[in-house]
N, C-alpha and C positions, 0 to 999 in steps of 0.2 A: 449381836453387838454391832455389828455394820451396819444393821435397817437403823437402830438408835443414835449412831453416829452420821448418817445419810440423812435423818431426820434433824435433827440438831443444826448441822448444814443447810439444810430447809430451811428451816425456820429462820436460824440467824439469816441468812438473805433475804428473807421476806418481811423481817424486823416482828419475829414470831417468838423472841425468845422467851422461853416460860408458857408455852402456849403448845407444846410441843403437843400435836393429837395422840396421846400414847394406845388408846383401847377404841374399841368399838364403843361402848357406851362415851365415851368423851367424841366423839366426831359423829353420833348420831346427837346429841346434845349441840353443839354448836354449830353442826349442819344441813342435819336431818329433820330434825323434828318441829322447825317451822310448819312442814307439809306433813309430816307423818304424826305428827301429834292432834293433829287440828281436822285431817284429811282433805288441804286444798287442793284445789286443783284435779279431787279423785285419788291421791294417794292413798294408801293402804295404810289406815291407823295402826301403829303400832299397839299392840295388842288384840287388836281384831281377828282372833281367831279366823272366822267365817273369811273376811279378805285377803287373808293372806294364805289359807291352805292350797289353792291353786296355784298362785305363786310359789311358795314353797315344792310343790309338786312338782313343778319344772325342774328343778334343780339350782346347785348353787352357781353352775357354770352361767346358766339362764339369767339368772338373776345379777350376775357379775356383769352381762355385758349389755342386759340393760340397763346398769347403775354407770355405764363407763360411757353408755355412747347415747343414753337417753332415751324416755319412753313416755309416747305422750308430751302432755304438760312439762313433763321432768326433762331439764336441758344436761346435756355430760358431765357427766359428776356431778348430780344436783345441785347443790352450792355449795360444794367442797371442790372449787377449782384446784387448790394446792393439793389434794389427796391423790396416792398412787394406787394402782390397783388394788395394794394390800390392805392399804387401809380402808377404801370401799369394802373390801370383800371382810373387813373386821368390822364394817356398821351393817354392811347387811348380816353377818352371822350373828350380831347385838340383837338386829330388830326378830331376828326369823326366831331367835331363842326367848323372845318375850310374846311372841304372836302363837304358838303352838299351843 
């Protein structure tokens, strides 16, 4: 109830309202999937088996804090400057759950 409330808060200050990222699939949708859909830049197509299994292999701690402080190409928070940790770590477990 408090991350939905703290969100909410978000949002109305960044004039988000209605916009609110609730899931991993909505914030890899209006975030992510510029690059991870198309694979610019070298990102790992979401769905790409074969690319993302060594990612994945790392783990999700791995993969949390190259989505927070940037990897390559990919600047911090890729283009979800307003996302917090949590909700990075709910577009990467979106995309890792469509790439397996």
């Amino acid at each position: 109830m408090k991350k939905v409330a703290r969100l909410i808060a978000i949002s109305a200050l960044l004039g988000l309202s209605g916009q609110v990222l609730a899931d991993g699939q909505q914030i890899y949708q209006s975030s992510c999937q510029a690059c991870h859909a198309t694979g610019a830049a070298g990102a790992p197509k979401l769905g790409d088996k074969e690319a993302w299994a060594p990612r994945i292999a790392q783990g999700m701690d791995t993969l949390l804090k190259h989505a927070t402080d940037g990897l390559r190409a990919m600047p911090p928070k890729g283009a979800c400057a307003a996302c917090t940790e949590a909700d990075l770590k709910e577009a990467i477990e979106y995309m890792v759950s469509q790439s397996q």
